[in-house]
LUMFI-877597 format. One record per atom (N, C-alpha, C): residue number from 1; residue in three letters; chain; atom name; x, y, z. Coordinates in pm, whole numbers, plus 50000, padded with zeros to 5 digits. Example, Ala and Ser with C-alpha at 12.3 -4.5 7.8 and 13.67 -1.06 7.14 Angstrom:
<sites>
{site 1, ALA, A, N, {51319, 49431, 50780}}
{site 1, ALA, A, CA, {51230, 49550, 50780}}
{site 1, ALA, A, C, {51320, 49670, 50780}}
{site 2, SER, A, N, {51285, 49775, 50708}}
{site 2, SER, A, CA, {51367, 49894, 50714}}
{site 2, SER, A, C, {51290, 50003, 50787}}
</sites>
This chain:
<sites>
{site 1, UNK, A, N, {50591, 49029, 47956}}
{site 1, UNK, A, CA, {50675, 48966, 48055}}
{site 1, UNK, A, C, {50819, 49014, 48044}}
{site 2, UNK, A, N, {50904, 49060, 47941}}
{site 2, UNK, A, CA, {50979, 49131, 47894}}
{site 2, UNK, A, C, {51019, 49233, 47977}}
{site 3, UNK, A, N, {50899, 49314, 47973}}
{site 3, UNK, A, CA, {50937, 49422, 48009}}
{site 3, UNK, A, C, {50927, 49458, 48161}}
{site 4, UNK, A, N, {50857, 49350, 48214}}
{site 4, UNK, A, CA, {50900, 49321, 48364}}
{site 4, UNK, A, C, {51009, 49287, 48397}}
{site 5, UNK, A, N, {51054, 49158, 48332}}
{site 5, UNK, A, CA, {51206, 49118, 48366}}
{site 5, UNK, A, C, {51282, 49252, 48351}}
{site 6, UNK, A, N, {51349, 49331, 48217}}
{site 6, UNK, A, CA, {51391, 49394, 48217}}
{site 6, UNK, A, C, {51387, 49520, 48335}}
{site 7, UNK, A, N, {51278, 49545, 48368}}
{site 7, UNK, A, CA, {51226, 49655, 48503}}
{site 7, UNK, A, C, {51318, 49609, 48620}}
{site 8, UNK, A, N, {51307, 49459, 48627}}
{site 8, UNK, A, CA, {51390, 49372, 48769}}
{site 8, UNK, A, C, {51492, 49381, 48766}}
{site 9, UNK, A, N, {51596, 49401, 48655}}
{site 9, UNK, A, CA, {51690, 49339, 48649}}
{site 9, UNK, A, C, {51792, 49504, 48651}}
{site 10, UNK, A, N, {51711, 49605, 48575}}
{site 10, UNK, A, CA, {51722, 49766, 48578}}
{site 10, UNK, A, C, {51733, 49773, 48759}}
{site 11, UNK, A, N, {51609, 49755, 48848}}
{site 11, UNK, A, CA, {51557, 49803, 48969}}
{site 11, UNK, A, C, {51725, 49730, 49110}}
{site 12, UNK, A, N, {51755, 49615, 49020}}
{site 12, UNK, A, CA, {51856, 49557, 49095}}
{site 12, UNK, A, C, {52004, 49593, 49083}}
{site 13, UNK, A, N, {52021, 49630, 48992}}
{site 13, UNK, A, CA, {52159, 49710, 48930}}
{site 13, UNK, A, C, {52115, 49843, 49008}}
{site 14, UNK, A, N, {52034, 49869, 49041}}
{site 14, UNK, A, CA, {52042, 50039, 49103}}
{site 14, UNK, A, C, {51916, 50011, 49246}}
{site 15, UNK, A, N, {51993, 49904, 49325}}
{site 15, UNK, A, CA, {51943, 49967, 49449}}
{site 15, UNK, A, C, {52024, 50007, 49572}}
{site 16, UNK, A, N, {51960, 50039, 49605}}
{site 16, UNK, A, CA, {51999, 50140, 49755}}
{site 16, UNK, A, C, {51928, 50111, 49850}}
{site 17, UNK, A, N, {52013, 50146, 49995}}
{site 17, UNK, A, CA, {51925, 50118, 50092}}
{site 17, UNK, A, C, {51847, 50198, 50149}}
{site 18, UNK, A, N, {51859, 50289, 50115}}
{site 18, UNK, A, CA, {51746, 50408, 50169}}
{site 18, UNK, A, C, {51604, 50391, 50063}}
{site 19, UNK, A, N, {51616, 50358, 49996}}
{site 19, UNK, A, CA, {51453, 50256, 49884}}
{site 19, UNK, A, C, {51429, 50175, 49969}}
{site 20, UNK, A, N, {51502, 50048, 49980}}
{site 20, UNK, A, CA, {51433, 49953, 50073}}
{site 20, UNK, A, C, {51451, 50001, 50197}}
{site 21, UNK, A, N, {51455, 50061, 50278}}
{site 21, UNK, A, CA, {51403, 50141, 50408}}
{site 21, UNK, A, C, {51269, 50269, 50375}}
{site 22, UNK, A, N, {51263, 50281, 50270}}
{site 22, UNK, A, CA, {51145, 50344, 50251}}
{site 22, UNK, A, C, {51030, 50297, 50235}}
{site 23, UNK, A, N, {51077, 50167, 50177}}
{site 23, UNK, A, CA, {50984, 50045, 50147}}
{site 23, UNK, A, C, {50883, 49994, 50248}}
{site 24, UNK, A, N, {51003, 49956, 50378}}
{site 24, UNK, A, CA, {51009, 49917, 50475}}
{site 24, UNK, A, C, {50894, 49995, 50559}}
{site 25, UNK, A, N, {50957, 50167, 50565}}
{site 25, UNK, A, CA, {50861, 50229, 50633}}
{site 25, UNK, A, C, {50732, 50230, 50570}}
{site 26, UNK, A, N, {50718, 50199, 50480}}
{site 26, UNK, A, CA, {50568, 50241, 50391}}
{site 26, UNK, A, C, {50482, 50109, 50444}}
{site 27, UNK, A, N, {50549, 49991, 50426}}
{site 27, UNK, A, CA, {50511, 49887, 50473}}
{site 27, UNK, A, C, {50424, 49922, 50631}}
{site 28, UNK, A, N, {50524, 49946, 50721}}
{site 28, UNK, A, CA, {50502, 49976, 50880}}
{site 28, UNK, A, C, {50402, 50097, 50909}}
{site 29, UNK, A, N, {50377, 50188, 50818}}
{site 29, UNK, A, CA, {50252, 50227, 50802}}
{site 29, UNK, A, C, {50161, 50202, 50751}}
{site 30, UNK, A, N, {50157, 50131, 50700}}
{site 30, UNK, A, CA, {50023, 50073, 50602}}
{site 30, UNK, A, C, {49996, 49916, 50701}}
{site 31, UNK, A, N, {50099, 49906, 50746}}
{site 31, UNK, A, CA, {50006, 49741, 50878}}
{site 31, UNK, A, C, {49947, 49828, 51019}}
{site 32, UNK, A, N, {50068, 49935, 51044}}
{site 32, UNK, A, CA, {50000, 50038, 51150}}
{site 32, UNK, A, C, {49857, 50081, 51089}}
{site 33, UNK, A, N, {49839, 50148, 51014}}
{site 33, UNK, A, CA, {49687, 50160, 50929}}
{site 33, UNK, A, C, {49596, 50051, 50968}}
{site 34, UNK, A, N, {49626, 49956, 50952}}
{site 34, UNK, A, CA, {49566, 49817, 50941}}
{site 34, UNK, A, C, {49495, 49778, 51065}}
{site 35, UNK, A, N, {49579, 49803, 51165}}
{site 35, UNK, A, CA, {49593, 49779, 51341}}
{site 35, UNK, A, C, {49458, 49857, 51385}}
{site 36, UNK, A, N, {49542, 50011, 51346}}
{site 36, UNK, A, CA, {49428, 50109, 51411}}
{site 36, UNK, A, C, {49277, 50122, 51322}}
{site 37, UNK, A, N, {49262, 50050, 51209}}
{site 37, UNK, A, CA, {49128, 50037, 51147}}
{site 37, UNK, A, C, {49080, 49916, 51201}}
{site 38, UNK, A, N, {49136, 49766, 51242}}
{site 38, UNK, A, CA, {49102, 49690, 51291}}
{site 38, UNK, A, C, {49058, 49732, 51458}}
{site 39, UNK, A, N, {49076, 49817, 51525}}
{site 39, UNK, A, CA, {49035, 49849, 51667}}
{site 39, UNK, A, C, {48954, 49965, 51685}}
{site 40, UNK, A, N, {48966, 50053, 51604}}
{site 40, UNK, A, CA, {48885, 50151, 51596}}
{site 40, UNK, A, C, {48725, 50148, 51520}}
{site 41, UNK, A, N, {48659, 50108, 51503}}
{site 41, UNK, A, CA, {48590, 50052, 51400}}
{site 41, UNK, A, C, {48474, 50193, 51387}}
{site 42, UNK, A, N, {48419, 50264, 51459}}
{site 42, UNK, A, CA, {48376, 50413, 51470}}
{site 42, UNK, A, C, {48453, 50476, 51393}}
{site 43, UNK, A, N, {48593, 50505, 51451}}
{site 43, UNK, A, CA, {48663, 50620, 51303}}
{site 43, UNK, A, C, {48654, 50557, 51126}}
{site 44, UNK, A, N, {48654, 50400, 51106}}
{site 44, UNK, A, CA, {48663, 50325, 51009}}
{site 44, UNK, A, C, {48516, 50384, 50958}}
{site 45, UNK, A, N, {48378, 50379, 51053}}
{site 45, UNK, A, CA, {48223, 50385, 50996}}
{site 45, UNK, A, C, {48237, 50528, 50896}}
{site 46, UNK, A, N, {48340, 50629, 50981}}
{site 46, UNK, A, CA, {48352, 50796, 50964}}
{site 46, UNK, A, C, {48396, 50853, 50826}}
{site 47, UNK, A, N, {48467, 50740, 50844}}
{site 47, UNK, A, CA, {48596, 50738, 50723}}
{site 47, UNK, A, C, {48494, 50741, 50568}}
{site 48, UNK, A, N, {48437, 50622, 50604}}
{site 48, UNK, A, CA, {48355, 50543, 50491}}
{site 48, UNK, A, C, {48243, 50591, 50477}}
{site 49, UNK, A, N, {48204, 50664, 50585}}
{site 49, UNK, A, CA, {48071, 50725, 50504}}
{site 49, UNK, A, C, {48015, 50799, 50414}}
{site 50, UNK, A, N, {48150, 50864, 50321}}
{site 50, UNK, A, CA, {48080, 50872, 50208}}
{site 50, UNK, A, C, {48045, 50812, 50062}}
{site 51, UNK, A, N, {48100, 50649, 50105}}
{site 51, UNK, A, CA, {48065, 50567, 50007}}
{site 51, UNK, A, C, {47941, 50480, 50083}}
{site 52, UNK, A, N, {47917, 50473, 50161}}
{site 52, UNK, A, CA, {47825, 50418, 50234}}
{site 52, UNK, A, C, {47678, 50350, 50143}}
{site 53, UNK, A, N, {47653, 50496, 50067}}
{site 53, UNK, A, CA, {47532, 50458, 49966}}
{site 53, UNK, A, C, {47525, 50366, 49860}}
{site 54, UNK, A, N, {47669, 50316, 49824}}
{site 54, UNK, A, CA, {47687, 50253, 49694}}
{site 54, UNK, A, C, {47676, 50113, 49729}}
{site 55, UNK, A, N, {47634, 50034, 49578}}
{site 55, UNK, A, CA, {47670, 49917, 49661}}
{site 55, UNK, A, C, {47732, 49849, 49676}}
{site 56, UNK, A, N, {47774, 49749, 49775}}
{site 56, UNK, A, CA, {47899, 49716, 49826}}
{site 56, UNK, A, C, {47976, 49808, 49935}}
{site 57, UNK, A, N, {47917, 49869, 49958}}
{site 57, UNK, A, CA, {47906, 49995, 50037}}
{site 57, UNK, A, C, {48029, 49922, 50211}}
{site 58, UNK, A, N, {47945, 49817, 50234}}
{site 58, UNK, A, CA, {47949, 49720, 50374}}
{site 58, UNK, A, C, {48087, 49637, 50331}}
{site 59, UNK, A, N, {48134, 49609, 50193}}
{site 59, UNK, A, CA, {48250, 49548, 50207}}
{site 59, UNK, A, C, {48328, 49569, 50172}}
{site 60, UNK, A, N, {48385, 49732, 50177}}
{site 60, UNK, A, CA, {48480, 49843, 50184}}
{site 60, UNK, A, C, {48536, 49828, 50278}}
{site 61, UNK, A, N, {48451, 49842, 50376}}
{site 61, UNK, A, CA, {48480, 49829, 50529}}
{site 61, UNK, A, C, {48570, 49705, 50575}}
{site 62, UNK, A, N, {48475, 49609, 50493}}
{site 62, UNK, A, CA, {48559, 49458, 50576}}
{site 62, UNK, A, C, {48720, 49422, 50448}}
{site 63, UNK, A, N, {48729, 49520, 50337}}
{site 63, UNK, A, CA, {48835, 49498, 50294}}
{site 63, UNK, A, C, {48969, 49605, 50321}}
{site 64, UNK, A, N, {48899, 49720, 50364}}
{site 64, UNK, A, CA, {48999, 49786, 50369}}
{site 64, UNK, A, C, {49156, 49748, 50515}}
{site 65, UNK, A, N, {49060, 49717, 50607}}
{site 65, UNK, A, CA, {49176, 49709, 50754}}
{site 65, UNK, A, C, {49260, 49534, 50664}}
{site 66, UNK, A, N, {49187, 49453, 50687}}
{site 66, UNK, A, CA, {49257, 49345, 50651}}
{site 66, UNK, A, C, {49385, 49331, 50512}}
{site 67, UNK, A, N, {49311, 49419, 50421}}
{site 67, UNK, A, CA, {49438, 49470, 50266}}
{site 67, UNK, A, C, {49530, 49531, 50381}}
{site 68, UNK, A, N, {49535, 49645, 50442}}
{site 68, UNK, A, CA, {49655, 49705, 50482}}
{site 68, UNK, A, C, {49723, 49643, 50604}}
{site 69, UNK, A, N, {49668, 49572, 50655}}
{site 69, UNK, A, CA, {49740, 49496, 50777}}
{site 69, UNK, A, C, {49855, 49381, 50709}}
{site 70, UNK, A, N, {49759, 49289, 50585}}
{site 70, UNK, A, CA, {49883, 49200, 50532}}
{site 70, UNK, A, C, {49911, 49269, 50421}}
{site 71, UNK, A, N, {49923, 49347, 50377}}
{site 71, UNK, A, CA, {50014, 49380, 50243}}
{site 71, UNK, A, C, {50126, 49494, 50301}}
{site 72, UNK, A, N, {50086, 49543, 50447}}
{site 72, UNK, A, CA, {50210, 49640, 50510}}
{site 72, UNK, A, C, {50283, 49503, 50548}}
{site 73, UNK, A, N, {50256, 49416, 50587}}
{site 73, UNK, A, CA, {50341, 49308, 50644}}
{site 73, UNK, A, C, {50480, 49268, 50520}}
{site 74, UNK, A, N, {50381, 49229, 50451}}
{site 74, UNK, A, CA, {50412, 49205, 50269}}
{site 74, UNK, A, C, {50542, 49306, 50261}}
{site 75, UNK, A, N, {50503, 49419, 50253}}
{site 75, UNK, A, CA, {50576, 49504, 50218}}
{site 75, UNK, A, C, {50758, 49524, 50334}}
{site 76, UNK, A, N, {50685, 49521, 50441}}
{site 76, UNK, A, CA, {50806, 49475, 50517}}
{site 76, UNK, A, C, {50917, 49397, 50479}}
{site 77, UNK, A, N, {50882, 49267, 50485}}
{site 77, UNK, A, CA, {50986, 49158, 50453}}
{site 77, UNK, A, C, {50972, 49149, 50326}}
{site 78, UNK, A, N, {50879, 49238, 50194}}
{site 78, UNK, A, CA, {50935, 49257, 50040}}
{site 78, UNK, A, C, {50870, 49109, 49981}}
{site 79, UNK, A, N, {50847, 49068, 50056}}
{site 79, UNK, A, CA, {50720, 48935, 49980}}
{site 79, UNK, A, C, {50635, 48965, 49886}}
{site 80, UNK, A, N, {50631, 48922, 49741}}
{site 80, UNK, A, CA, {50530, 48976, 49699}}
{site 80, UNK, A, C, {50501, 49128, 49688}}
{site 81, UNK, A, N, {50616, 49195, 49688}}
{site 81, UNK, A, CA, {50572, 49362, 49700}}
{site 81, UNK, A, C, {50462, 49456, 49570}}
{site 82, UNK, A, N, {50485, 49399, 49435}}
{site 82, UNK, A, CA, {50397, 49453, 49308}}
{site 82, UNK, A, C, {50207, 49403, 49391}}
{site 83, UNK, A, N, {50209, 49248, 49398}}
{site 83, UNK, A, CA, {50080, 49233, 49474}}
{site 83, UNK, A, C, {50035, 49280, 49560}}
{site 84, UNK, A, N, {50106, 49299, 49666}}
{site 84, UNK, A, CA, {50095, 49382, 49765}}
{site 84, UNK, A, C, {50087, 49489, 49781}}
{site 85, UNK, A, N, {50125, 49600, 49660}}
{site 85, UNK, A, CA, {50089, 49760, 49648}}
{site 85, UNK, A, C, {49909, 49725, 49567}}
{site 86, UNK, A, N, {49929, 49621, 49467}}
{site 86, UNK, A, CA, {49795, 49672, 49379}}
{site 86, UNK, A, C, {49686, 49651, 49462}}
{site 87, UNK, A, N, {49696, 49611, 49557}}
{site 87, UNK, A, CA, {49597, 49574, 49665}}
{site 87, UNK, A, C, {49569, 49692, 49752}}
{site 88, UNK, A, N, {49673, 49773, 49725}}
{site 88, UNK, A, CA, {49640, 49889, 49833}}
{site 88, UNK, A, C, {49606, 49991, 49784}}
{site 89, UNK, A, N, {49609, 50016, 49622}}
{site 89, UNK, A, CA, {49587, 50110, 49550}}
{site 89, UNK, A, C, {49443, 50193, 49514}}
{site 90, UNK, A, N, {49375, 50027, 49488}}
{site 90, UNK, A, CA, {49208, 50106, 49503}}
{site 90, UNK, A, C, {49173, 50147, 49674}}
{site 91, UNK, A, N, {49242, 50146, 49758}}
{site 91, UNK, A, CA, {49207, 50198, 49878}}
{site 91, UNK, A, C, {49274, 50321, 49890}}
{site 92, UNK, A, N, {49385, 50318, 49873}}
{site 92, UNK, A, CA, {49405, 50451, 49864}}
{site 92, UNK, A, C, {49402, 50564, 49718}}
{site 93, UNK, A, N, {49326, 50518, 49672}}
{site 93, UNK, A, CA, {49260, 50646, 49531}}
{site 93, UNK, A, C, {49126, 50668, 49628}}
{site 94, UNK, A, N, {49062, 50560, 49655}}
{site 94, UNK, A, CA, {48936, 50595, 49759}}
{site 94, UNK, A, C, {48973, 50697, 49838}}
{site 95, UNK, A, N, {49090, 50665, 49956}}
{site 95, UNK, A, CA, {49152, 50757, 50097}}
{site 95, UNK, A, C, {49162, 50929, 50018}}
{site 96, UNK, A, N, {49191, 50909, 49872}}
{site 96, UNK, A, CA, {49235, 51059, 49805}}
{site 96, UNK, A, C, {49044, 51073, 49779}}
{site 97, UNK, A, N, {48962, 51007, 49729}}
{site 97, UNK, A, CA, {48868, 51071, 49694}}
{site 97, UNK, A, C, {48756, 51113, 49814}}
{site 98, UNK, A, N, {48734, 51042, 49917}}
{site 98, UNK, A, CA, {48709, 51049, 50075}}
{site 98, UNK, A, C, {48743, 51193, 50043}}
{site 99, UNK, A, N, {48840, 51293, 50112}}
{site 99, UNK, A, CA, {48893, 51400, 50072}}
{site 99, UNK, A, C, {48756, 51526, 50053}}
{site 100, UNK, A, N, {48748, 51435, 49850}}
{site 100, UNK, A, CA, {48688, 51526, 49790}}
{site 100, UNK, A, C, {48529, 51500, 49822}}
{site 101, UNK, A, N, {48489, 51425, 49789}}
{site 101, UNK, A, CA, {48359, 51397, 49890}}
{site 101, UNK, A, C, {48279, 51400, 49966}}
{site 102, UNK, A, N, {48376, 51354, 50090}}
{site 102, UNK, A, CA, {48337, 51429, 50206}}
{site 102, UNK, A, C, {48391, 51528, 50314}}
{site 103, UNK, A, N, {48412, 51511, 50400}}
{site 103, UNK, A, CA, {48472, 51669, 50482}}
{site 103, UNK, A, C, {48630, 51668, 50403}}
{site 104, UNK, A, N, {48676, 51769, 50377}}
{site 104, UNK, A, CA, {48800, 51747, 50339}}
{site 104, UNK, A, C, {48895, 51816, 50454}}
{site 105, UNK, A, N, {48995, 51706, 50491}}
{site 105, UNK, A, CA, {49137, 51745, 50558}}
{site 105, UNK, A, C, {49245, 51760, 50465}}
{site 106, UNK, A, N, {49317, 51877, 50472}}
{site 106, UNK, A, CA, {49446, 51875, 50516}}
{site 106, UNK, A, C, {49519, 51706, 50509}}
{site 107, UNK, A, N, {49505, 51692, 50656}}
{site 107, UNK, A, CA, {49631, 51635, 50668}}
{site 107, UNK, A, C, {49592, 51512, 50608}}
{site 108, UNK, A, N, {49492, 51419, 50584}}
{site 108, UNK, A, CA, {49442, 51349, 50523}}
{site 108, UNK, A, C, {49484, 51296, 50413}}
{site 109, UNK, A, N, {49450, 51389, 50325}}
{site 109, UNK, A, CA, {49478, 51406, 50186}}
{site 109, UNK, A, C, {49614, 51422, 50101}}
{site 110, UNK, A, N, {49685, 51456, 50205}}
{site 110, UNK, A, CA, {49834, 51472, 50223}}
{site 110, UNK, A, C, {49916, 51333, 50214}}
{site 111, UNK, A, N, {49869, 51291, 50344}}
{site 111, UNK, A, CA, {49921, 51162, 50405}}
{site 111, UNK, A, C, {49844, 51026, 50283}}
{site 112, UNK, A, N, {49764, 51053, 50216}}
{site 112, UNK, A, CA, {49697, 50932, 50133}}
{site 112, UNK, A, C, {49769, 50988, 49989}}
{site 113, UNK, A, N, {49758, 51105, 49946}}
{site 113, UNK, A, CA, {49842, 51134, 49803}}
{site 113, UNK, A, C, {49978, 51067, 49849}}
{site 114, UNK, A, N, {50079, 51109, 49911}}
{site 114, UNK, A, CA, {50208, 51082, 49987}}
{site 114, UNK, A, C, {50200, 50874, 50001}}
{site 115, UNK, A, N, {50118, 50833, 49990}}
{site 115, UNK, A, CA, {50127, 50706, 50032}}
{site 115, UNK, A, C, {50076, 50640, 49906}}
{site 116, UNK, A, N, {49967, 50731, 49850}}
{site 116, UNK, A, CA, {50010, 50635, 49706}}
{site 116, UNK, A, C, {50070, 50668, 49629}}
{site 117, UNK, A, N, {50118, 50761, 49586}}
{site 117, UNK, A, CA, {50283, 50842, 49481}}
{site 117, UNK, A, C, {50367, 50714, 49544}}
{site 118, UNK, A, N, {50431, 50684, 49671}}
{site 118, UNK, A, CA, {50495, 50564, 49707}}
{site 118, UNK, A, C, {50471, 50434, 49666}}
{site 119, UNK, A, N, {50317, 50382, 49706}}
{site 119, UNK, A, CA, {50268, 50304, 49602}}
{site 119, UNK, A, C, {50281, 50276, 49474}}
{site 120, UNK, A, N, {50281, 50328, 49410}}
{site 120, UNK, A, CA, {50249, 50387, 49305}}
{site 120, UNK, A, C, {50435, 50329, 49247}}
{site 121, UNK, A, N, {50525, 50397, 49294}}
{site 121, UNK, A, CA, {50660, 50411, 49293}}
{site 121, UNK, A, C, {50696, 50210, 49301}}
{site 122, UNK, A, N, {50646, 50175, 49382}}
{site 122, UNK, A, CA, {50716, 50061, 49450}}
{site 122, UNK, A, C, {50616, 49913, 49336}}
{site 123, UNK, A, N, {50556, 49966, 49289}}
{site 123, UNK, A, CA, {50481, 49898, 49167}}
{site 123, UNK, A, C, {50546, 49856, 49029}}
{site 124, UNK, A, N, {50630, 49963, 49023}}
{site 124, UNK, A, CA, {50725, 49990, 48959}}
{site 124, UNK, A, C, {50873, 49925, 48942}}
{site 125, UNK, A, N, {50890, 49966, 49093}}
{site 125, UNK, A, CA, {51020, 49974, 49090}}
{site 125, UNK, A, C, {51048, 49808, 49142}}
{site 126, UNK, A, N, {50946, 49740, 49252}}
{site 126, UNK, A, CA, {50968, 49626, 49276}}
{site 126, UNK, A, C, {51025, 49640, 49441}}
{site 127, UNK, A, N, {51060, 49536, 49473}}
{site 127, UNK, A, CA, {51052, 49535, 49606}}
{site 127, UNK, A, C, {51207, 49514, 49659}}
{site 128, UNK, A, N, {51362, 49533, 49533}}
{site 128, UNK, A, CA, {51453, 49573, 49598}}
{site 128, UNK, A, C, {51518, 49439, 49628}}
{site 129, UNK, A, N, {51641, 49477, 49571}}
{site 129, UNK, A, CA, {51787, 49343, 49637}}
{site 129, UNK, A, C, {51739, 49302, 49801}}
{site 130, UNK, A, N, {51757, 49413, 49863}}
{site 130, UNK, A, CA, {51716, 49349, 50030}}
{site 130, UNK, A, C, {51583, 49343, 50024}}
{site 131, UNK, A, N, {51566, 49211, 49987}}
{site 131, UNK, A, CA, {51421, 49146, 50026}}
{site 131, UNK, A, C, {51423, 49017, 50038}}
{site 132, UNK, A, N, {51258, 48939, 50052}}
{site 132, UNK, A, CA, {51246, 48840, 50027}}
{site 132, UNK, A, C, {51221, 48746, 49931}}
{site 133, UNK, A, N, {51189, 48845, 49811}}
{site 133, UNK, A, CA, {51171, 48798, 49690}}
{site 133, UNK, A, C, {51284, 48771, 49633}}
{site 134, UNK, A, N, {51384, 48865, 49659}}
{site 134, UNK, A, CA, {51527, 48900, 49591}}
{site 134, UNK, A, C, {51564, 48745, 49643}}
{site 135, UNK, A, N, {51560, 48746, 49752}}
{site 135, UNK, A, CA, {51644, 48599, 49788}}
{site 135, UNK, A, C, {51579, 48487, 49787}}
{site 136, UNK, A, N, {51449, 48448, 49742}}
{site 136, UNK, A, CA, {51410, 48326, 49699}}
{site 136, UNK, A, C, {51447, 48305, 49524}}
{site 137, UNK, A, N, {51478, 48438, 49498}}
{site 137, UNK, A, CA, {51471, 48428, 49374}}
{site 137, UNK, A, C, {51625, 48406, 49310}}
{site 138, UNK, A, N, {51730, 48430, 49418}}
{site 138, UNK, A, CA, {51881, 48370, 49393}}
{site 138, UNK, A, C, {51879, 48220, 49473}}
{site 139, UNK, A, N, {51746, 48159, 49561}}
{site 139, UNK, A, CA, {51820, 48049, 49538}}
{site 139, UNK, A, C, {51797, 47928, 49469}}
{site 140, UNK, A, N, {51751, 47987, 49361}}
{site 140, UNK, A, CA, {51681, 47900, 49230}}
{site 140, UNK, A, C, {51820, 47859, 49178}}
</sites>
């Protein structure tokens, strides 16, 4: 617990606003993600079919749109941001292994490495003075 506090207290002495606007955008793609897996549900079957065989296979599907719709939200207004990446993480190591698996893209593989290195980053680093955590947490 230490060494979290200390991480918070490091991450707040050195923020910037171009972090929390990165934040922000990572957020607004990952609920955009969310949107277009919730309406598309054919590209979602496409996506997933090469875990399809395993089991649990069927509730990949029903976890993946709903994780990225509220944890991009999350990530927006900085609620909860550490919960809100680890939630997105086994989906996107999946989005990187999809890739290797099955047909592999380009741009794909790009856009899911690129989104969890960010992930990945914001786990870390926390969710930033301009947030919502930041300010429930000064008005203790």
């Amino acid at each position: 617990m230490a060494t979290i506090k200390s991480l918070n207290k490091w991450a707040n002495a050195h923020t910037y606003y171009p972090l929390d606007l990165l934040r922000v955008a990572l957020g607004v793609f990952l609920f955009m993600k969310g949107v277009d897996f919730m309406s598309n549900h054919q590209q979602m079957a496409e996506i997933i079919k090469p875990f399809q065989d395993i089991p649990g296979g069927m509730l990949i599907m029903h976890y993946v749109a709903p994780a990225h719709f509220v944890g991009g939200f999350l990530l927006v207004i900085g609620l909860l941001t550490r919960w809100a990446v680890v939630t997105q993480l086994p989906i996107l190591i999946g989005a990187v292994l999809v890739n290797f698996l099955g047909e592999m893209n380009a741009r794909n593989l790009v856009l899911a490495s690129i989104t969890l290195l960010l992930c990945v980053f914001f786990m870390f680093y926390g969710s930033g003075k301009h947030s919502t955590d930041y300010y429930l947490k000064m008005q203790k």
